[in-house]
C-alpha positions in Angstrom: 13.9 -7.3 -2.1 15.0 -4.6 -4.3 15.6 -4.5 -8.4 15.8 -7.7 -10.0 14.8 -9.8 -7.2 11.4 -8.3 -6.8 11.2 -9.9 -10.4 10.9 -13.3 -9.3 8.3 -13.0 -6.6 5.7 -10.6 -9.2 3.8 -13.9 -10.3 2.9 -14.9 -6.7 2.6 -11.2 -5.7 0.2 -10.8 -7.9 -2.4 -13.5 -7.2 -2.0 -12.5 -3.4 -3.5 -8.7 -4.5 -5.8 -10.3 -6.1 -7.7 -12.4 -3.3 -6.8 -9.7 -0.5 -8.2 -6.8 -2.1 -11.1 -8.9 -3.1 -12.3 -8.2 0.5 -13.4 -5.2 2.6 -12.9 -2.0 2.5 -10.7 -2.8 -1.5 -13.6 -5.0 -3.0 -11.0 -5.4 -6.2 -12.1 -7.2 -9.3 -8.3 -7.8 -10.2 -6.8 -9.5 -13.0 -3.6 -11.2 -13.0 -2.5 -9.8 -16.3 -3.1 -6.4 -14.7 -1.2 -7.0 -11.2 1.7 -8.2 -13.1 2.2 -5.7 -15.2 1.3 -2.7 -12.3 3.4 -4.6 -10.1 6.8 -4.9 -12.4 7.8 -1.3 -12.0 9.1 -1.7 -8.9 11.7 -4.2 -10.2 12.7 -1.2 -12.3 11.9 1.8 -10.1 14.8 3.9 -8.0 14.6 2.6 -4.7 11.6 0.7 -4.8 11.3 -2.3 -2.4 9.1 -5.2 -1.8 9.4 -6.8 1.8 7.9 -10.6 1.1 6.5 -13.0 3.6 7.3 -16.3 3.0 5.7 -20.1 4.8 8.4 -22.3 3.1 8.4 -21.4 -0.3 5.1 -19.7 -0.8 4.5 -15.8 -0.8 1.8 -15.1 2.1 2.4 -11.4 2.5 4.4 -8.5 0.6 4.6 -4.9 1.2 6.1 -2.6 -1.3 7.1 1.0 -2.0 9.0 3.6 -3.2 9.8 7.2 -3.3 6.5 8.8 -4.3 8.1 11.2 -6.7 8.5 7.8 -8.8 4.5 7.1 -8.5 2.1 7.5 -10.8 0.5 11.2 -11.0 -2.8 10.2 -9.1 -0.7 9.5 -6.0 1.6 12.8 -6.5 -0.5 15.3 -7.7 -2.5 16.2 -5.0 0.5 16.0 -2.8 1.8 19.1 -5.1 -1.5 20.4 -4.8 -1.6 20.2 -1.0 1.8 22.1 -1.4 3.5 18.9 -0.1 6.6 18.0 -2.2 6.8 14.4 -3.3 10.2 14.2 -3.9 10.2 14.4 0.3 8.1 11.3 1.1 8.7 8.0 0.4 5.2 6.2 -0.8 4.1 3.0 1.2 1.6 1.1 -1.5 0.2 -2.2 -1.1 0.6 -4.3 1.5 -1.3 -7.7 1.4 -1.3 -10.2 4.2 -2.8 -14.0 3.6 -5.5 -13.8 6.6 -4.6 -17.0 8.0 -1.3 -15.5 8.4 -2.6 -11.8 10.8 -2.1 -10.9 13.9 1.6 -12.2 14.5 3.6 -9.2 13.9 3.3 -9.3 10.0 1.8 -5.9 9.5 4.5 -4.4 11.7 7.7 -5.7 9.7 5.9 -4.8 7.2 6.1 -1.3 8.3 9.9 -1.8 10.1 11.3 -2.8 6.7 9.9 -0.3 4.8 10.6 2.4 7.5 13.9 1.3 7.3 14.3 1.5 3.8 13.3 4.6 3.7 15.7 5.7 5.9 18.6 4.3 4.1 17.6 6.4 1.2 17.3 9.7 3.0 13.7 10.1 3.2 12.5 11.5 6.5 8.5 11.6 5.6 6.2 8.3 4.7 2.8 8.3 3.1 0.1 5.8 2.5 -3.5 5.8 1.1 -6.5 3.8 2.8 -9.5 3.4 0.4 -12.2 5.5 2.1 -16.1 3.4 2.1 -19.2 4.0 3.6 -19.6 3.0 6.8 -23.2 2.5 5.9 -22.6 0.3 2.8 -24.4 -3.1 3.2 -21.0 -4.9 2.0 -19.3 -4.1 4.8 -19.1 -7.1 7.1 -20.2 -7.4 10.7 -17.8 -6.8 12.8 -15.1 -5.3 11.2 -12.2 -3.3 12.6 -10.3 -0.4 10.5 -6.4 -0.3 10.8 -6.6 3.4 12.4 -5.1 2.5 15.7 -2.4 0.5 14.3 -1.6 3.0 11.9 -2.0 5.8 14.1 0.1 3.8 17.0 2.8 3.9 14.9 3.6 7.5 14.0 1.1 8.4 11.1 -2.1 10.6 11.1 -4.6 11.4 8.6 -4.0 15.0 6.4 -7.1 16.4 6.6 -8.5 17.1 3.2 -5.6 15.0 1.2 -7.3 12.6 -0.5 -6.0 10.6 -3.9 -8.5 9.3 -6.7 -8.3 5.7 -8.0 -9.9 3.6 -10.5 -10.5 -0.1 -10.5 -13.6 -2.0 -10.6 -15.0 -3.3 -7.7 -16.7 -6.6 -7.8 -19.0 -7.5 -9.8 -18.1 -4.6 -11.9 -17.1 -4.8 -15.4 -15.6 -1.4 -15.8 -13.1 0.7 -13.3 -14.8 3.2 -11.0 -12.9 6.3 -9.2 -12.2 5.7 -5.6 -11.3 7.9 -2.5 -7.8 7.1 -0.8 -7.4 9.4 2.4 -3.6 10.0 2.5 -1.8 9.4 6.0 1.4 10.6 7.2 4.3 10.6 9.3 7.0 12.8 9.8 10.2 11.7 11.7 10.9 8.6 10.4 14.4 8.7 12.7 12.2 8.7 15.2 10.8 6.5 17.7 7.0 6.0 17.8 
């Protein structure tokens, strides 16, 4: 979905954020009022796109993006900082996946589409941020498994030192608190992982 449809998906969208991030490693104390209106630049934003999974006619997954010279300045500024141009990568940002709906192949459109989009536009770079938590932190349940092999099967790798600062309040919170995001990468987006 690009420009005018991502409109009419924002609503669901936005509760979806909501209850995924509430989990490990985001532990988000979101607001609807707030997703909504984070969320509806990308119905007005160059290039943006939201990929949406649908059962039916409910929303059980979206990805979105856009160039990152279109994000806000806490994504590009260390980029320029890093002496990485943003105008050369395109930014990967949420992507939110009901849990009853993982482990079919989700994740991976997720990441073909966006790829692809990408592509059309020109952009041969993509960029992400994973929230970075103790590993030690009593919140972080038993058993789980970071994304790093998925992520690093296909194509991208962690820039050493290139990390993005954040603030939302975590749960239980009542005011925003600055988060880590370690920025990963991949170059070569014409080519095959």
């Amino acid at each position: 979905m690009t420009a005018s449809e991502i409109e009419g998906v924002l609503p669901a969208l936005a509760k979806l954020r909501v209850g995924v991030f509430q989990a490990w490693p985001y532990l988000y104390q979101g607001s609807l009022a707030y997703e909504e209106d984070y969320l509806a630049r990308y119905a007005v934003s160059p290039g943006a796109v939201v990929v949406a999974a649908f059962d039916a006619e409910d929303l059980v997954g979206a990805a979105t993006g856009q160039p990152l010279s279109g994000e806000v300045d806490d994504f590009r500024a260390p980029f320029v900082e890093a002496g990485l141009d943003p105008a050369a990568y395109f930014y990967f940002a949420e992507s939110v996946l009901d849990p009853a709906y993982r482990g079919k192949g989700v994740g991976h459109a997720f990441f073909d589409r966006r790829e692809a989009h990408a592509r059309a536009l020109g952009f041969d770079h993509a960029a992400f941020c994973a929230v970075i938590r103790d590993d030690a932190d009593p919140r972080k349940p038993a058993g789980y498994r970071p994304l790093d092999p998925f992520w690093t099967k296909r194509g991208y790798r962690p820039v050493a030192g290139l990390t993005v600062g954040f603030d939302w309040p975590d749960l239980g919170e009542t005011h925003n608190s600055r988060k880590r995001l370690q920025v990963w990468v991949r170059d070569g987006l014409g080519a095959k992982t």
